[in-house]
DRENKETI-241280 format. One record per residue: residue in one letter; x, y, z of N, C-alpha, C, O, CB in turn. Coordinates in pm, whole numbers, padded with zeros to 5 digits, always signed. Each point is the difference from the previous one (the first is absolute). Glycine has a CB too. Example, Ala and Ser with C-alpha at 12.3 -4.5 7.8 and 13.67 -1.06 7.14 Angstrom:
A+01319-00569+00780-00089+00119+00000+00090+00120+00000+00104-00002+00066-00293-00115+00059/S+00154+00222-00197+00082+00119+00006-00077+00109+00073+00051+00111+00017+00067-00174-00232/
END
This chain:
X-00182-12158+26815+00036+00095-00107+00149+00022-00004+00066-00033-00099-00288+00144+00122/X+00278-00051+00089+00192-00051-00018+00014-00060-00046+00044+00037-00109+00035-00024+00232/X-00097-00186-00106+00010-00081-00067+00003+00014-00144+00100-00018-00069-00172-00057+00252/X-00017+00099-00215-00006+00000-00170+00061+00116-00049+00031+00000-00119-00244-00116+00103/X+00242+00232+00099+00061+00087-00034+00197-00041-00026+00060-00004-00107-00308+00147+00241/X+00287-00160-00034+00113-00077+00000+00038-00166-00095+00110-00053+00011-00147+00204+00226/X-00032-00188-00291-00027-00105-00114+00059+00087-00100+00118+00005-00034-00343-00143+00101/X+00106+00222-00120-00011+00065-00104+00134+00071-00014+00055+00000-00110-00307+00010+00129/X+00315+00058+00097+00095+00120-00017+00170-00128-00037+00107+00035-00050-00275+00227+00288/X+00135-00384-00197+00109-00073+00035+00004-00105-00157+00095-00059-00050-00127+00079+00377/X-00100-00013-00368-00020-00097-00129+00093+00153-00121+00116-00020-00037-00453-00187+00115/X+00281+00309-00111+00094+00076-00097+00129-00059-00046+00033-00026-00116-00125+00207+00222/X+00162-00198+00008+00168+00003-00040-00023-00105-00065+00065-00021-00102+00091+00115+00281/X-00230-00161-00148-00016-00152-00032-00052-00033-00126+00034-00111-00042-00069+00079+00259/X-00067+00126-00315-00045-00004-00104+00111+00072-00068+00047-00035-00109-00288+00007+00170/X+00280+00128+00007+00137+00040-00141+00111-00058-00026+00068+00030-00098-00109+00153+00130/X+00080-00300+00081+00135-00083-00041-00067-00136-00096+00032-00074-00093+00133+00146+00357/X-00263-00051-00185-00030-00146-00149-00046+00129-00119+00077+00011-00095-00236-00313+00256/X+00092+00354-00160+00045+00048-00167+00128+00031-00053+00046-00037-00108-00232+00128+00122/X+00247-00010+00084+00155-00001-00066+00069-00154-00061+00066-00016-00103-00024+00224+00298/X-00078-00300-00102+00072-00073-00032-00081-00080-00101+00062-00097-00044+00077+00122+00251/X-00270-00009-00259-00074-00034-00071+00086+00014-00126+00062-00082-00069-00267+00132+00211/X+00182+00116-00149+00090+00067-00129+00107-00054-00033+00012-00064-00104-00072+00247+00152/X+00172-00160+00055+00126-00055-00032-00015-00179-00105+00045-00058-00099+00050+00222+00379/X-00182-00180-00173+00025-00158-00059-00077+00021-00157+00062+00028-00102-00080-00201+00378/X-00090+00159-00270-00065+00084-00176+00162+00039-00083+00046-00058-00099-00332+00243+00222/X+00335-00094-00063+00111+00092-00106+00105-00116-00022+00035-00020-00116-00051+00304+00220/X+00073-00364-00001+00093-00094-00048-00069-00104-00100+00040-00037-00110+00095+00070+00332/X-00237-00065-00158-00016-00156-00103-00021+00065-00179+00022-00068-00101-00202-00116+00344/X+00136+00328-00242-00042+00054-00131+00144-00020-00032+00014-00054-00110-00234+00232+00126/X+00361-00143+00064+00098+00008-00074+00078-00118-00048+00103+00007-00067-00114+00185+00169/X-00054-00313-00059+00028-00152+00001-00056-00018-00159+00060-00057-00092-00100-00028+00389/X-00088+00150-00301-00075-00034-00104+00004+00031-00155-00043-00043-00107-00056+00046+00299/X+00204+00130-00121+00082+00051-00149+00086-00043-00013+00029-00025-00117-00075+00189+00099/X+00153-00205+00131+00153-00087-00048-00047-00128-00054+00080-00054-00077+00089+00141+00271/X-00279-00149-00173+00000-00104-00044-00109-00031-00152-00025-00105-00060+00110+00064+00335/X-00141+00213-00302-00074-00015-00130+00105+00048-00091-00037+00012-00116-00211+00026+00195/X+00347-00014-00057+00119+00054-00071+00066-00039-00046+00019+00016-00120-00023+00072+00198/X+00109-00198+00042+00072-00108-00023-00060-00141-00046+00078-00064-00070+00046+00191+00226/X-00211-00169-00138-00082-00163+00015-00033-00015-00145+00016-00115-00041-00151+00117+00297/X+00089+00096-00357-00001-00026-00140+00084-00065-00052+00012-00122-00012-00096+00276-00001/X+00169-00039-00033+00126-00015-00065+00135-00067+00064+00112+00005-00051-00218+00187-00046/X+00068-00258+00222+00123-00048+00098+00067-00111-00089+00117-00038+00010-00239+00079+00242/X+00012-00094-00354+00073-00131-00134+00101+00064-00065+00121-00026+00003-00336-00096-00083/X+00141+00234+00004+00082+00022-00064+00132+00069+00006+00096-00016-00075-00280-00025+00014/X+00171+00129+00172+00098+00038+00050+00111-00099+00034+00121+00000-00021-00271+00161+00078/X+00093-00216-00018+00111-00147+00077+00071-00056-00097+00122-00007+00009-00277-00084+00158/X+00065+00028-00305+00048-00024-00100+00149+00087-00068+00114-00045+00002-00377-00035+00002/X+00215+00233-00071+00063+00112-00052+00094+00055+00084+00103+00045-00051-00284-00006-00067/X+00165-00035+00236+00108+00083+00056+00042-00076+00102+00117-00030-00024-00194+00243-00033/X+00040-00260+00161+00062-00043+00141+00086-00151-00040+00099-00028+00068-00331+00151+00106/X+00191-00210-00282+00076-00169-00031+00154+00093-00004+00038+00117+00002-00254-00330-00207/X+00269+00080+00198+00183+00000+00028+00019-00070-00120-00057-00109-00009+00120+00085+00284/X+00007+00065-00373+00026-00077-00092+00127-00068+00051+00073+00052+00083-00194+00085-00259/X+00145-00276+00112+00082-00127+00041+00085-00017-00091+00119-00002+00034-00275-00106+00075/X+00124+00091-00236+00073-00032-00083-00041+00081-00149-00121+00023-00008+00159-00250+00164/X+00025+00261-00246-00036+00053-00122+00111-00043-00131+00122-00003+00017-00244+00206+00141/X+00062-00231-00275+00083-00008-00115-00093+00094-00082-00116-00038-00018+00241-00213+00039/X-00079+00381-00078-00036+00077-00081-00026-00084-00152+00070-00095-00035+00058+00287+00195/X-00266-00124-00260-00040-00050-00099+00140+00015-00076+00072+00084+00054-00341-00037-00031/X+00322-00107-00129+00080+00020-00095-00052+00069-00158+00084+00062-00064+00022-00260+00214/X-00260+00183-00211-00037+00023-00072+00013-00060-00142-00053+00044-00102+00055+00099+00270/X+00101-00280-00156+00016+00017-00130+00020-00159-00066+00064-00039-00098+00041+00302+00143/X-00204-00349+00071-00059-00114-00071-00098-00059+00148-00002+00057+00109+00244-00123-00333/X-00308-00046+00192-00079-00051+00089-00031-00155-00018-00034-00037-00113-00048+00271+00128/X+00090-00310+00068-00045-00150+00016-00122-00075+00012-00090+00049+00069+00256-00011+00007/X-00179-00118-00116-00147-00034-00009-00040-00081+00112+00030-00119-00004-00027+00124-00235/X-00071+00043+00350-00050-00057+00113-00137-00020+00030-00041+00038+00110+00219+00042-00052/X-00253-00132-00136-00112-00054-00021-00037-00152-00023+00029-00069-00097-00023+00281+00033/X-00086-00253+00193-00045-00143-00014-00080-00032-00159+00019-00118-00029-00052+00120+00325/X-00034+00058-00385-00027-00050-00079-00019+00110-00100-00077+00094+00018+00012-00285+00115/X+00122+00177-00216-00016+00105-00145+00031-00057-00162+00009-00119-00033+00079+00308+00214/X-00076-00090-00254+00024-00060-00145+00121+00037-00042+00035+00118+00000-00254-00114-00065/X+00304-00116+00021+00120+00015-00045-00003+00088-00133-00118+00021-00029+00178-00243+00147/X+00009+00269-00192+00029+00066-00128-00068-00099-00113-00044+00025-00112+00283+00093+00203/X-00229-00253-00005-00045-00085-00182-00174-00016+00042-00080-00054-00075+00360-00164-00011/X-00323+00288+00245-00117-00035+00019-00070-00122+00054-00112-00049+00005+00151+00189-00147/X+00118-00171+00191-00061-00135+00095-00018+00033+00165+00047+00102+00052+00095-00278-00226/X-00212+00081+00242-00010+00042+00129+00119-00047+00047+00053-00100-00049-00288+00103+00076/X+00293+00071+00083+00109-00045+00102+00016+00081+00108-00091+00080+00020+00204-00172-00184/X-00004+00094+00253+00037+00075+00100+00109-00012+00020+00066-00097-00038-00229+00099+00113/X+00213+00104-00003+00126+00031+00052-00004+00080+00136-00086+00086+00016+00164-00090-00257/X+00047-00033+00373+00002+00059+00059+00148+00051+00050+00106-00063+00002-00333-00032+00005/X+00194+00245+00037+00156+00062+00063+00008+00012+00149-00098-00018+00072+00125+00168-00274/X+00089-00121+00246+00038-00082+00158+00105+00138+00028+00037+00055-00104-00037-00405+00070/X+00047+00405+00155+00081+00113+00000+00049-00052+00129-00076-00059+00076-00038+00264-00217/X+00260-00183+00172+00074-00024+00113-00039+00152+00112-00030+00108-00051+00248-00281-00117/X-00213+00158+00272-00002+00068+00084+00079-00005+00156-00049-00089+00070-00138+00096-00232/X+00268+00050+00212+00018+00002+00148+00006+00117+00082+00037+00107-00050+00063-00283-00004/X-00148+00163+00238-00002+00112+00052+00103+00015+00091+00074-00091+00038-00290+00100-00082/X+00219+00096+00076+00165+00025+00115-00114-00073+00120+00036-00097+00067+00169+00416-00133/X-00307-00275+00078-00066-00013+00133-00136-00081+00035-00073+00010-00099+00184+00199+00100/X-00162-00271+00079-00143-00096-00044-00083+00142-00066+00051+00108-00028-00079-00347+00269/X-00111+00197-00254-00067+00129-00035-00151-00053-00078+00008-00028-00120+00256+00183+00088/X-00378-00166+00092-00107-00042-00078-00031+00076-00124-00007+00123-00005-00070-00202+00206/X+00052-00021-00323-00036+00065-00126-00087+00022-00029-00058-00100-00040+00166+00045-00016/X-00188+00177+00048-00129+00007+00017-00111+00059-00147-00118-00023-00024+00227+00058+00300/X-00015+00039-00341-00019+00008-00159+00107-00001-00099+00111+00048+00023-00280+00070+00045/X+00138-00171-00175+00123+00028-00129-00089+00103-00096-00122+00012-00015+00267-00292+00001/X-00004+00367-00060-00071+00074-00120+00093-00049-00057+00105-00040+00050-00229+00247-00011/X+00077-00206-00200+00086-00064-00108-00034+00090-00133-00103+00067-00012+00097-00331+00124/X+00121+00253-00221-00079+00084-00087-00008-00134-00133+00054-00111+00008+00045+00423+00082/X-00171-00266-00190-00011-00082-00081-00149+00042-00117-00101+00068+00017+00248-00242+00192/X-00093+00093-00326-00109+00009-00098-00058-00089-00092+00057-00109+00005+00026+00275+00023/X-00180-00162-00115-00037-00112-00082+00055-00021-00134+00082+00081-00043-00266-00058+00163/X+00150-00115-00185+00064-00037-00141+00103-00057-00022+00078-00019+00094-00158+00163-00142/X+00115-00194-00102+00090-00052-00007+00067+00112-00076-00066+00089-00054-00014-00329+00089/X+00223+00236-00040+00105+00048-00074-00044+00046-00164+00011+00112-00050+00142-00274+00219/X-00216+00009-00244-00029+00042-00141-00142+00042-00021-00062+00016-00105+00234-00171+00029/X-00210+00170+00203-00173+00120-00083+00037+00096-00047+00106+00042+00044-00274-00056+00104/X+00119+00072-00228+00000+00134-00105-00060+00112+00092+00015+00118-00029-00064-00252-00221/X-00011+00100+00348-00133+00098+00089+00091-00051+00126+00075-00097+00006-00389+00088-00139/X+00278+00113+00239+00009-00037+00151-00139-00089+00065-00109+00054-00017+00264+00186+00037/X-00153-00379+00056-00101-00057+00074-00056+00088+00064+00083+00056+00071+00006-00238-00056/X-00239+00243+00003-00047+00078+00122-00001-00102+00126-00002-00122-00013-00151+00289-00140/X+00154-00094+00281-00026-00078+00080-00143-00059+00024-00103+00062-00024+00291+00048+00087/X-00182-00218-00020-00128-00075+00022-00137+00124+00119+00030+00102+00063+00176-00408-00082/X-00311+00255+00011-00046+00075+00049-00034-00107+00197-00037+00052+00105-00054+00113-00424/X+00117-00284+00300+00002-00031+00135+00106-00129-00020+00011-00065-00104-00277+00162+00196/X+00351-00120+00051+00085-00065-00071+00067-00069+00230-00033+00053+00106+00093+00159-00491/X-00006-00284+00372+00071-00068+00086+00109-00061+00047+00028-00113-00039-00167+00132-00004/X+00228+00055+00146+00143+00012-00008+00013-00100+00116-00082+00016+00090+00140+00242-00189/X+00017-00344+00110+00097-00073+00088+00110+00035+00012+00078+00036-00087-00170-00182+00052/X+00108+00136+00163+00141+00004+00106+00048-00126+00028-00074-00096+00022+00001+00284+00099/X+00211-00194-00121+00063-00145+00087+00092+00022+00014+00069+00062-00081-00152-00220+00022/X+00126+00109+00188+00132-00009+00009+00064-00086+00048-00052-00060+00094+00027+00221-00099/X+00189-00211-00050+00020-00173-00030+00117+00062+00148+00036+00103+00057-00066-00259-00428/X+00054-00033+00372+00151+00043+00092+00104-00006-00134-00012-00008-00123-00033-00132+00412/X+00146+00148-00198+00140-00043-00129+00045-00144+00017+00021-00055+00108+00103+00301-00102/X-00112-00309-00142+00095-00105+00041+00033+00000-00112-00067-00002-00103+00002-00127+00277/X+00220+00132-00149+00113-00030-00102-00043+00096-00023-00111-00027-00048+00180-00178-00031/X-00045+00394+00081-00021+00060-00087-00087+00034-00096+00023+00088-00084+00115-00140+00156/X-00309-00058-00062-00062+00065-00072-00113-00072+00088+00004-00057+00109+00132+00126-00355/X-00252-00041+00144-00112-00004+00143-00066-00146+00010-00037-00076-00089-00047+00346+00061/X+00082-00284+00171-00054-00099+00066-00149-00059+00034-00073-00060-00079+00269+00142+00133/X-00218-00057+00057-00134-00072+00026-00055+00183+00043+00051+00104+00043+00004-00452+00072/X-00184+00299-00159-00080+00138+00041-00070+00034+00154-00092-00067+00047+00040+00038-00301/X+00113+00142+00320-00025+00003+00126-00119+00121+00030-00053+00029+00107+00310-00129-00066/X-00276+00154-00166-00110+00100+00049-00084+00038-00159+00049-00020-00112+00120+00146+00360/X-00303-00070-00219-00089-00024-00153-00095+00111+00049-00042-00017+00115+00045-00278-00205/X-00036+00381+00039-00104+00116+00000-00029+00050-00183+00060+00055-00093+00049+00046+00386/X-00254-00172-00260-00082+00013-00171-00160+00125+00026-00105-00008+00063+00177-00350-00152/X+00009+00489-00020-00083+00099+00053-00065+00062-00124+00062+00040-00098+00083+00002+00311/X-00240-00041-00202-00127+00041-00117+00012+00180-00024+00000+00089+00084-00208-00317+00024/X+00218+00234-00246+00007+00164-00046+00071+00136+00129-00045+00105+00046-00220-00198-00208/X+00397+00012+00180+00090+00088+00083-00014+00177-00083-00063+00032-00101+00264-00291+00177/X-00147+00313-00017+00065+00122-00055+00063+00018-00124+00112-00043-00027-00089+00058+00225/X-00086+00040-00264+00121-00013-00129+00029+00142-00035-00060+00063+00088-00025-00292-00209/X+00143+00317+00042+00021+00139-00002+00069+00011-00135+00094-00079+00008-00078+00126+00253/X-00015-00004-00350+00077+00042-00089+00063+00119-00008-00056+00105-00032-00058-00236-00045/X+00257+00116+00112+00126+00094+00005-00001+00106-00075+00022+00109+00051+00095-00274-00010/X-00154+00148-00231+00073+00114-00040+00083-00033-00082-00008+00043-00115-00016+00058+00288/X+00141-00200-00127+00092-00055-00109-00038-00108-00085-00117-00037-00003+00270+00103+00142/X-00079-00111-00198-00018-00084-00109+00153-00121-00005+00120+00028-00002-00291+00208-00140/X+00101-00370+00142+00165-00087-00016+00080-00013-00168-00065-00015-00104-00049-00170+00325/X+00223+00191-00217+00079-00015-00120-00019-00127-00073+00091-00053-00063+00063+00193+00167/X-00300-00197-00092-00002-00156-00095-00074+00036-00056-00043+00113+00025+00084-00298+00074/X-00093+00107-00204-00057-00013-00131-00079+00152-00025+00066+00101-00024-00097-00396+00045/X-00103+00297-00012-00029+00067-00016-00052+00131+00081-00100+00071-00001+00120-00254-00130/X+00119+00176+00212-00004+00114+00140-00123-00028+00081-00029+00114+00036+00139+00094-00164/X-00194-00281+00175-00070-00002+00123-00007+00061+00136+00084-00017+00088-00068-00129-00203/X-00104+00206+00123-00026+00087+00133+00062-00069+00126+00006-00123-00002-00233+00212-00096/X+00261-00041+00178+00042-00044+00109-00102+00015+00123-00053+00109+00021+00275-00062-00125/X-00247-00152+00181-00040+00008+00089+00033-00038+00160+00059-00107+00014-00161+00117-00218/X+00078+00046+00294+00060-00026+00177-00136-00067+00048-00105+00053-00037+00285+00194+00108/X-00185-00349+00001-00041-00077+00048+00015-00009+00164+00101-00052+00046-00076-00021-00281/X-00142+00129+00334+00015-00017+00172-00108-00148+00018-00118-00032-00010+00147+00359+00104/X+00100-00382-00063-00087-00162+00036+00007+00024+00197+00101+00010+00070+00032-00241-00348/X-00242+00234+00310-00023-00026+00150-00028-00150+00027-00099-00072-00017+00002+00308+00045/X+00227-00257+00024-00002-00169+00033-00119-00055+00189-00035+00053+00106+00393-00043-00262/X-00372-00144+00084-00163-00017+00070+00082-00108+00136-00009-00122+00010-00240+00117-00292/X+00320+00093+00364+00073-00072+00103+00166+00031-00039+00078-00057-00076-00290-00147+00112/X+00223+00289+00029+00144+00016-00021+00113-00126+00026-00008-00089+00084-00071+00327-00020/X+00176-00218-00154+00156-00089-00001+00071+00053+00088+00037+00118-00001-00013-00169-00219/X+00011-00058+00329+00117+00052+00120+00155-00047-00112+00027-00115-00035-00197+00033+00354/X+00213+00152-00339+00133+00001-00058+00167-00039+00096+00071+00092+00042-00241+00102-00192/X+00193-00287+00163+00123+00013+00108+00093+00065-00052+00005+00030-00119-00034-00217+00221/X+00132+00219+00004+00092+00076-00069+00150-00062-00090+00038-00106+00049-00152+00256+00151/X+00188-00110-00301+00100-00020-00035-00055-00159-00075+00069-00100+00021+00095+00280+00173/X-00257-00188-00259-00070-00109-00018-00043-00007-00149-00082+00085-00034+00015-00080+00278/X+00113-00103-00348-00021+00045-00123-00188-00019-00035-00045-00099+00057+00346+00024-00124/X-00385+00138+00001-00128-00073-00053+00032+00031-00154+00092+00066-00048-00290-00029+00265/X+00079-00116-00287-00025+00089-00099-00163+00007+00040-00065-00052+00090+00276-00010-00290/X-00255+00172+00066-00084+00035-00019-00113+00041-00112-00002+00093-00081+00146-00093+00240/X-00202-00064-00142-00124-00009-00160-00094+00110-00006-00048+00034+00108+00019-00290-00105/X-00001+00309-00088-00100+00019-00041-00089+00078-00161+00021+00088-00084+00058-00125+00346/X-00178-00061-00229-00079-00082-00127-00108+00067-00042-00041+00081+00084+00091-00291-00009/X-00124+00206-00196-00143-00018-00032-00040-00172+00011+00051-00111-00015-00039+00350-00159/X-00134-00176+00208-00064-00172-00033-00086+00002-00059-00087+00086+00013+00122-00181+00147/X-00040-00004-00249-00130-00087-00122-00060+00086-00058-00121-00018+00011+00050-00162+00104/X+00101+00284-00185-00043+00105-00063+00040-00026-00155+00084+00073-00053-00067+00080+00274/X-00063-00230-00274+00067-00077-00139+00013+00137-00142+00085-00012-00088-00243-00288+00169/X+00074+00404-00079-00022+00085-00055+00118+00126+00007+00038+00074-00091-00276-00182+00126/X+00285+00099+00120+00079+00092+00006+00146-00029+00036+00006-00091+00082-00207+00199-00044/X+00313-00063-00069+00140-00042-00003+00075+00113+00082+00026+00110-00049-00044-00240-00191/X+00051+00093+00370+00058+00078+00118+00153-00015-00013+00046-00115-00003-00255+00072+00165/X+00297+00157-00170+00115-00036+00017+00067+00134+00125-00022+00121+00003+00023-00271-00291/X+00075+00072+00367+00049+00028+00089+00160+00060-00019+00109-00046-00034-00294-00119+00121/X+00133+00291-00045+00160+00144-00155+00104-00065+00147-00009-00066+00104-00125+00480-00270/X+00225-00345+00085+00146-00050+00098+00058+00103+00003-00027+00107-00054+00080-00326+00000/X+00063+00178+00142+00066+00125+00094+00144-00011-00121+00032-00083-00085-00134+00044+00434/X+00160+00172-00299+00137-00001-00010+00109-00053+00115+00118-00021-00027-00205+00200-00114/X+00037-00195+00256+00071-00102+00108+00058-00104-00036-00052-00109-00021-00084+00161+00145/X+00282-00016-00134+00103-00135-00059-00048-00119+00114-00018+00023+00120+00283+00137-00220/X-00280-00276+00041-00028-00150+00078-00063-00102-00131+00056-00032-00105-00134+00154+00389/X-00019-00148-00249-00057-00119-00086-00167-00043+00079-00026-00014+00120+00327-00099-00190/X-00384+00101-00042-00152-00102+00066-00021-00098-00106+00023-00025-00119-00177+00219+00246/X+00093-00238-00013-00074-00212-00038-00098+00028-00072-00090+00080+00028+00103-00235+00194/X+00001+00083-00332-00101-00026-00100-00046-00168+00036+00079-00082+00045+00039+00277-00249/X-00255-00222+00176-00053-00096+00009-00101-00014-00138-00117+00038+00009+00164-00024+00261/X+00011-00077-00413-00124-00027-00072+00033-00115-00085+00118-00026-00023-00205+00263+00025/X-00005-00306-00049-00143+00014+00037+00052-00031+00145+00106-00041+00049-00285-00035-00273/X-00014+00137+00294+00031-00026+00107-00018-00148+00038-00060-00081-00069+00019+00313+00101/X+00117-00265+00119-00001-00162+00032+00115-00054-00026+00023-00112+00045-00236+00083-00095/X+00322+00106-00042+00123-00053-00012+00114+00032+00076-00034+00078+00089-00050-00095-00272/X+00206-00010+00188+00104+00057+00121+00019+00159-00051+00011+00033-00118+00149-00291+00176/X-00159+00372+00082+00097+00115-00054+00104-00035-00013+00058-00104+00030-00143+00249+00049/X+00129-00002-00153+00134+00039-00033+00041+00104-00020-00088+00058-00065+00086-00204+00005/X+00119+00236+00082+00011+00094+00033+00082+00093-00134+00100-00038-00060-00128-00077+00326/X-00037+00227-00287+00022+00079-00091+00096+00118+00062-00069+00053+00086-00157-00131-00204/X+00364+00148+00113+00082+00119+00057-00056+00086-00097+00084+00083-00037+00144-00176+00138/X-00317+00102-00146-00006+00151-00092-00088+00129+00082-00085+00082-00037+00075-00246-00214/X+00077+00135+00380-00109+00138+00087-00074-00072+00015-00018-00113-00046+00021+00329-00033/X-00083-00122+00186-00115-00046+00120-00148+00033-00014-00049-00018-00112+00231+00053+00265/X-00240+00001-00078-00133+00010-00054-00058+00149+00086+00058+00043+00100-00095-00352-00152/X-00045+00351+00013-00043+00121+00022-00077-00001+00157-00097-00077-00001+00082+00118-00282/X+00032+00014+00393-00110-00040+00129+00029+00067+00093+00094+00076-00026-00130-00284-00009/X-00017+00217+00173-00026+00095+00093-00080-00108+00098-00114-00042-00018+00111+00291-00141/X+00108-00287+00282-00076+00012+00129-00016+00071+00083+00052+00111-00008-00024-00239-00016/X-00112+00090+00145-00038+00098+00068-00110-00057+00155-00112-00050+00006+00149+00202-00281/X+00039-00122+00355-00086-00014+00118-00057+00088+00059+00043+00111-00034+00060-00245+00060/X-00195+00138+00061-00124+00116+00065+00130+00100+00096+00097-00055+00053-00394-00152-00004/X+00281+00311-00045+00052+00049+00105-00077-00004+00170-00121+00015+00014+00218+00119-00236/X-00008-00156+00333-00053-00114+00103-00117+00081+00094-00075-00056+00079+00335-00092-00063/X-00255+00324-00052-00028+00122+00136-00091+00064-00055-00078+00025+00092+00291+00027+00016/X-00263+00002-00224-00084+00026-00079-00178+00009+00078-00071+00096+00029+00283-00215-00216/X-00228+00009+00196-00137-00029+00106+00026-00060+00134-00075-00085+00048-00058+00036-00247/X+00230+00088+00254+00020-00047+00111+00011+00135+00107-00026+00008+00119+00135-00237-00239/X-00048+00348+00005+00000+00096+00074-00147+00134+00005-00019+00104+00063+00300-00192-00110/X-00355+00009-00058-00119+00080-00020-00106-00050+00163-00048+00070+00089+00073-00073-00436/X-00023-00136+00323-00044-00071+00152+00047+00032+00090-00060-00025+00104+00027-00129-00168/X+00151+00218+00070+00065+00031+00151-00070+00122+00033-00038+00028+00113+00284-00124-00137/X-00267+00196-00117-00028+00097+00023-00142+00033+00069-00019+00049+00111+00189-00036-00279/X-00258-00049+00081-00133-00034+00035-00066-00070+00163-00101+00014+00068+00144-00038-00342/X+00085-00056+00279-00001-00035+00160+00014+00092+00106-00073+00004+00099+00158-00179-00174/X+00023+00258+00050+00041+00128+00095-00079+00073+00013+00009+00074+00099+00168-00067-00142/X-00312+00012-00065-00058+00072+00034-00124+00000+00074-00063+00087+00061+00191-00047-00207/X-00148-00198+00115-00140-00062+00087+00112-00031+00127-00089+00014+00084-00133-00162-00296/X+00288+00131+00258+00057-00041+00076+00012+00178+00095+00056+00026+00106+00059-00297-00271/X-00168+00333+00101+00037+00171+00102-00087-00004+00019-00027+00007+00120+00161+00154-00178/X-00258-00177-00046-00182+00034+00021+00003-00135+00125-00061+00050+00095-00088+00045-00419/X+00175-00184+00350-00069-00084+00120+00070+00099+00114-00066+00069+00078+00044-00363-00179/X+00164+00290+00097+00042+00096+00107-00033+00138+00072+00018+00055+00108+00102-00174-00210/X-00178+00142-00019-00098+00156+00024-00109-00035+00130-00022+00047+00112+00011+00036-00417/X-00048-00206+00208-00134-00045+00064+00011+00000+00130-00079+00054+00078+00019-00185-00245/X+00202+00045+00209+00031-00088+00143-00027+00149+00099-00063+00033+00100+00298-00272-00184/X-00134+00305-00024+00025+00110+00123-00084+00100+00020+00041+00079+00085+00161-00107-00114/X-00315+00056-00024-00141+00072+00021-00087-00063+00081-00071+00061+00079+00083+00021-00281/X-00011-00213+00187-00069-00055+00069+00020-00057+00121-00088-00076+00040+00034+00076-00216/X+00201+00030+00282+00018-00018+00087+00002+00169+00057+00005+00014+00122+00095-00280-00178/X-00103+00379-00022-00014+00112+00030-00100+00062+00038-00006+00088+00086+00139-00106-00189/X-00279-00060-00006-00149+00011+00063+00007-00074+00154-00045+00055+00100-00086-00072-00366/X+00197-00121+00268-00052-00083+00165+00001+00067+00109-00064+00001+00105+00149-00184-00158/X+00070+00284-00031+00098+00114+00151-00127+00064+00030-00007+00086+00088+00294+00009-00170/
END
């Protein structure tokens, strides 16, 4: 009967440190479970909207646009294409991980503004330089019904057309070297119905026109083209994981040390 008496009196301490430490551990992982039903949603978009580093920018100009579409209808209603090309360089390397661009539909002599298409397909490229205008193509991301947004404003051609901003999330980012000229495309494709033109900047320089396409560029100085890069910012989810670690990383430590406290 001692025996079991002394069990019993010696097991207590022993049932209340494992519940304590039961609890404790319960209360942290619940708080794991909210940092991470909190953050883990919206961690895209956030990342996207607020945490990217913008790289490079040429503000819209508003007050004409180029026709950068693999296939559409000319004014007399024939099929053709045309494509535009934009110089770019960075002080520093830097992966490219989305472009925004602004831009709208139609031609100059419609009487009406083009609505935008209701599904539609944007290409990315980007050339090297040679001689000043663009070269061989070193990178290609083709992305189905990106982002599109309509601004609010309106461009100064024909029949004032809505303006629209465009977030292309490229499908493998562009390592960019530094001090390094590219250019840079981007297109509709084979959408014969609808006529994409790509608005331009007020940024004194010049972009490559290519039409029809298949023939040599050549380079136009009348201003640049409208666009926005942008790479991920690097800490964003790196420091949410650190966080989340520290804290499973206390709950095992808890554990260690209760449970060499029961052996005592």
């Amino acid at each position: 009967m001692g025996l079991q008496i002394g069990a019993a009196a010696t097991g207590r301490p022993m049932v209340a440190s494992g519940m304590r430490w039961f609890l404790r551990t319960r209360f942290l992982h619940s708080v794991v479970s909210l940092i991470l039903a909190s953050f883990a949603a919206p961690y895209h978009s956030l990342a996207a909207e607020q945490a990217d580093i913008l790289l490079h920018r040429q503000a819209p100009g508003r007050t004409f646009g180029l026709t950068s579409d693999t296939s559409y209808l000319d004014d007399s209603g024939n099929p053709t294409g045309a494509l535009h090309a934009d110089g770019f360089t960075l002080a520093a390397p830097a992966s490219v991980c989305r472009m925004k661009a602004w831009g709208f539909y139609g031609s100059s002599l419609a009487q009406t503004p083009e609505p935008a298409p209701p599904n539609e397909t944007i290409r990315v490229r980007v050339y090297e330089d040679l001689d000043s205008l663009p070269g061989a193509i070193v990178y290609e991301s083709i992305v189905s019904n990106p982002s599109r947004m309509a601004t609010g404003f309106s461009v100064a051609t024909g029949s004032g057309p809505p303006e629209f901003l465009y977030d292309v999330p490229l499908q493998g980012c562009f390592l960019a070297q530094a001090q390094t000229t590219y250019w840079i495309e981007f297109a509709q494709l084979g959408l014969l119905e609808s006529r994409f033109r790509w608005e331009n900047s007020n940024t004194a320089g010049g972009y490559a026109i290519q039409f029809p396409i298949g023939t040599p560029w050549h380079v136009n100085n009348n201003g640049q083209m409208a666009y926005e890069l942008w790479t991920p910012e690097p800490c964003s989810g790196a420091l949410l994981a650190l966080g989340c670690g520290c804290i499973l990383r206390q709950t095992t430590w808890n554990q260690t040390s209760t449970n060499k406290r029961v052996e005592a």
